[in-house]
N, C-alpha and C positions, 0 to 999 in steps of 0.2 A: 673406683672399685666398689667401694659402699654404695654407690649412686645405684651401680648395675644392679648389686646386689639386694638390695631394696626393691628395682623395677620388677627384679625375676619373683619377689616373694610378693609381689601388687598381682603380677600375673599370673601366680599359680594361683593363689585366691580367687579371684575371675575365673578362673577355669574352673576349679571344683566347685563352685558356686551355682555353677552353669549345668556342671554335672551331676551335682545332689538337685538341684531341683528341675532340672531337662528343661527350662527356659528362663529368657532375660528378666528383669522386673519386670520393665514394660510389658511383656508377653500377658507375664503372670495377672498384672494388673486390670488390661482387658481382658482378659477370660474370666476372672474374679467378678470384672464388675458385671459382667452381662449376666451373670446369678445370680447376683445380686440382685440388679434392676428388674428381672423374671421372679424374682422373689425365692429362689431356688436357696435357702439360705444355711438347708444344710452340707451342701455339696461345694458351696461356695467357703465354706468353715476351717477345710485344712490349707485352701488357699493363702485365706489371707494369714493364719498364723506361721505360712513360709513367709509374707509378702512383711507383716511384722519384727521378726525375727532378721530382716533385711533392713529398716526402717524403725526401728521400735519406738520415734519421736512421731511418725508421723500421725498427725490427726484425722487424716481420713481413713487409715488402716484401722487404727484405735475406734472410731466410729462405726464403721462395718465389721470389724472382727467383733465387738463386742454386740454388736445388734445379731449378727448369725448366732453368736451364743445363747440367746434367749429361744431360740427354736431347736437347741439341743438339749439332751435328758441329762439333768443333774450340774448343768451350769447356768443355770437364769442367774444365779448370786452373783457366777465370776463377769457377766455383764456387766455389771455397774461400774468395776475398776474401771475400764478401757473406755468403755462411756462415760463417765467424770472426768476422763483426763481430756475425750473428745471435746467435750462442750466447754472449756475453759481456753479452747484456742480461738486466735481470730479467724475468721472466714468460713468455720466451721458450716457445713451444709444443716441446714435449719431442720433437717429430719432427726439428725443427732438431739436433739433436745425432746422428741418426740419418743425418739425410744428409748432415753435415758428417762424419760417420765415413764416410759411402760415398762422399764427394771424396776424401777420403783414399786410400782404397783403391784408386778408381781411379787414382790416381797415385800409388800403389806406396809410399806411406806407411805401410805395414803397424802399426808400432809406435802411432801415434800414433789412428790408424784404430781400432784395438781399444780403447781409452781411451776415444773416444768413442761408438763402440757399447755397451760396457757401464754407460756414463753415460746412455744413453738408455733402457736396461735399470731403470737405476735410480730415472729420473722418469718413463716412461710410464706408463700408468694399467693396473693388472695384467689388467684381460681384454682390453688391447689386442694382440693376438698375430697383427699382418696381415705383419710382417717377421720373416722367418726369422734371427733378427739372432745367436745361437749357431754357426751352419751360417756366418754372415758371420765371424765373428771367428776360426771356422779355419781358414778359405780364406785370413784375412789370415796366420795362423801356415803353411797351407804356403806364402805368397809368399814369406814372411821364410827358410825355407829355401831356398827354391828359387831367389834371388837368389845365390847364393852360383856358379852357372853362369848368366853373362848375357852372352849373345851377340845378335848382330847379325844381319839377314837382306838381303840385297840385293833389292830389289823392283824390278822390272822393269816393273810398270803395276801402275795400281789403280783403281776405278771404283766410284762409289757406284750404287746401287740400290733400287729397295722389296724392301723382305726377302722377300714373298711369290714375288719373280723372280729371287733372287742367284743361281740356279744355272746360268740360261741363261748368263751370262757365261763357263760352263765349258765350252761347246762347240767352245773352240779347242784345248782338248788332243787333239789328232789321236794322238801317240801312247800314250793311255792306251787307246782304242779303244772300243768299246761309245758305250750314250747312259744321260742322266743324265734317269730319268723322274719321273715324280709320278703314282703307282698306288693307284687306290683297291681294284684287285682285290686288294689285299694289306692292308687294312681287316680289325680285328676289331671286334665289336659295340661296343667300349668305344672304340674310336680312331672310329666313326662320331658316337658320341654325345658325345665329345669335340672332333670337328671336326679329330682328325690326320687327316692324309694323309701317307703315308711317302714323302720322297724318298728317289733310290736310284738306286747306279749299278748297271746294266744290260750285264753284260762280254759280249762277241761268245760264242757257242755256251757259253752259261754253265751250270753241272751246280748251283750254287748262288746264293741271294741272299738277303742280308743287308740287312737294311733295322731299321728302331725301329718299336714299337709298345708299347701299353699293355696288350695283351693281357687281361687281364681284371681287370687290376690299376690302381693309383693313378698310378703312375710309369711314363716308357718306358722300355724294354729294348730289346738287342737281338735280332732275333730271325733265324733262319736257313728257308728253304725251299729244299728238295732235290729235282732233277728227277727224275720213279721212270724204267723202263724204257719207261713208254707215253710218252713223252716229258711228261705233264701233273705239275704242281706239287706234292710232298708237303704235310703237314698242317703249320703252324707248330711251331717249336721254339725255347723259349727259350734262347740261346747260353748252353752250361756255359764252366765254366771261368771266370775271374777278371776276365773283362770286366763286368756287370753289379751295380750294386751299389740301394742303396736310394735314390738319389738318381738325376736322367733321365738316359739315354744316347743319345745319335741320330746320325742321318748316320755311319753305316757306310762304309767304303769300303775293301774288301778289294784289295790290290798285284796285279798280273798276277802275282806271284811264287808267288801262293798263301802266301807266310810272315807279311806283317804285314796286320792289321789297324788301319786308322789310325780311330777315333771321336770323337767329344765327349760328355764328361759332364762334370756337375753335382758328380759323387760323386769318390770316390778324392781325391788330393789337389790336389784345382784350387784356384787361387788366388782365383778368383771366377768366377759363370757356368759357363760350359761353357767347358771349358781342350779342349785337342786330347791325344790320348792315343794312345798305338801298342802293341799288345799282338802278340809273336810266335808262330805256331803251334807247339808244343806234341805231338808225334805222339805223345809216352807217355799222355795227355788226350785224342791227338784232337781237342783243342780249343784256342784260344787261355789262355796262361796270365797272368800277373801282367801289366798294365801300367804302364808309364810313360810321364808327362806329359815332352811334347817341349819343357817352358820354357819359357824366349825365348827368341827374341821371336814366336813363332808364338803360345806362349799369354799371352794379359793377363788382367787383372785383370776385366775385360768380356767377354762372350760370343763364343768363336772359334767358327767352324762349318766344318767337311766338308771335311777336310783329304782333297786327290787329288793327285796324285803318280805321273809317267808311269813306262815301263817302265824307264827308264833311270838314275830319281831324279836325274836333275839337276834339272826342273822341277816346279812345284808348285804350284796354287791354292788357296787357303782365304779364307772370308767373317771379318768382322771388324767386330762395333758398336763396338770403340776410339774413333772417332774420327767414328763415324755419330750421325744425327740418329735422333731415335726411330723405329721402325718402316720405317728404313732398314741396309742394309748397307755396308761396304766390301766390294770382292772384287778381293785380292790377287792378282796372278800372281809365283813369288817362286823365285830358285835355292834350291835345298835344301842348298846349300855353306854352313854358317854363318860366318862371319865372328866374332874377337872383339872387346868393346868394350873400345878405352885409354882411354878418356877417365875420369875419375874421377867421381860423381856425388856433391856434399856437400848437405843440406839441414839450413836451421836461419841462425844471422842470424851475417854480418859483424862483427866488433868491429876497429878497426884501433886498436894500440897508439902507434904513430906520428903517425895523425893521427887522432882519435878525433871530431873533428865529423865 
């Protein structure tokens, strides 16, 4: 009687099992992984914490469920649980160490973050070459310098977005003036065939504009067109001078001051993504010269975008996947006064000598 009575309460389990989540593991598991493997990783995200939640020991659930988590808004942190418990098991799939170095990174882990990039370096399979994971482990060496000035931003609003529209959010800067477009007449044959469209701000009686493109090349640049005397647009020109490097640059946005130059790139010493960069004019060049990453907290470890900044530099917008869900934005409205941080930041484990349970 017990035996039965055991079997019937195995089998109702099984069944409402089936019925809270309308298919088997295995179902679940190949549907999970094909978003996964598509890189679909937010859609793949309530999968695996049913497929979890069924499994909570397994290491490959733990590796994907916590790698989805870093392309949702407001859990890059809780990545790292699930991904430390992934990479501590045997047979672990060698990507698990890849993006448990890029939890890291995003949360300014820099030291530790490189350790586990080149441990993934070290068990991946050699013609697997789809992460630029070299180009990752300097960006975590310029974070580790560039920690060293960390400041504070006072943020005034903030609004998420689909990335395709973060810029409409800028139309309340009344006093930077001009409008913020998206031009395809400003297309070259390789940004058509690549699907850029350059946005760009557009200043009131403007004699130039500054806008990214790939121009005929791999990577974007910046580039400039100059108004001739017929009032019609000169031929492109790739911006001289120390802004452009071999890695993307975009979202230009030249100061009403005509002095700085505020961009995003890839390249120079960004801590990861596109850091935000301010490069000053230069009149012995004619052109903008060396720049400098503006740190924190405008730039992180994640993709900042299209720092703009009225005439007066007290105010300032810029977009921000920190804290965004895939293929969405934040966008910042923020004083440009920084503030510094007192607080102390320690990471690594407790031990009390006092009372040590």
């Amino acid at each position: 009687m017990k035996f039965k009575l055991h079997t019937i309460k195995v089998l109702f389990f099984l069944l409402m099992t089936n019925l809270v989540f309308g298919q088997t593991e295995i179902e679940l598991k190949e549907s999970a992984g094909k978003l996964f493997e598509k890189e679909q990783y937010v859609d793949a995200t309530p999968i695996y914490l049913q497929l979890l939640s069924l499994n909570p020991k397994s290491s490959d659930y733990n590796f994907k469920y916590g790698t989805c988590l870093l392309f949702n808004s407001y859990h890059k942190i809780k990545a790292i649980r699930y991904l430390n418990y992934a990479v501590k098991q045997n047979g672990i799939d060698a990507r698990a160490f890849y993006f448990y170095g890029k939890a890291l990174h995003l949360n300014y882990q820099f030291k530790e973050a490189i350790n586990y990039y080149k441990l993934y370096v070290s068990k991946r399979e050699k013609r697997d070459k789809r992460y630029n994971v070299e180009r990752e482990i300097q960006m975590c060496k310029n974070g580790q310098k560039l920690l060293v000035t960390f400041t504070d931003i006072i943020v005034k609003n903030k609004k998420e977005i689909d990335q395709s529209k973060f810029f409409r959010l800028y139309d309340n800067i009344e006093t930077v003036g001009g409008e913020i477009l998206v031009s395809a007449e400003f297309q070259s044959k390789m940004d058509k065939k690549k699907g850029h469209v350059p946005i760009l701000h557009f200043p009131p009686n403007a004699k130039a504009i500054y806008y990214s493109s790939y121009g005929n090349g791999e990577n974007k640049d910046i580039y400039v067109r100059r108004r001739l005397p017929n009032g019609k647009w000169g031929e492109p020109q790739r911006l001289s001078g120390g802004v452009n490097t071999q890695e993307d640059e975009d979202f230009p946005f030249l100061h009403s001051s005509g002095e700085f130059l505020f961009f995003s790139s890839k390249g120079h010493n960004s801590m990861g993504g596109y850091d935000i960069f301010m490069s000053r004019f230069d009149p012995n060049i004619n052109s903008f010269g060396k720049p400098e990453n503006v740190d924190f907290a405008i730039s992180s470890p994640d993709d900042d975008l299209f720092y703009v900044v009225d005439e007066t530099f007290q105010n300032a917008y810029f977009a921000s996947a920190r804290q965004s869900q895939n293929g969405k934005l934040h966008v910042y409205n923020v004083r440009v006064a920084r503030v510094p941080i007192r607080e102390v930041i320690i990471v690594g484990d407790f031990l009390s000598e006092i009372n040590p349970e």
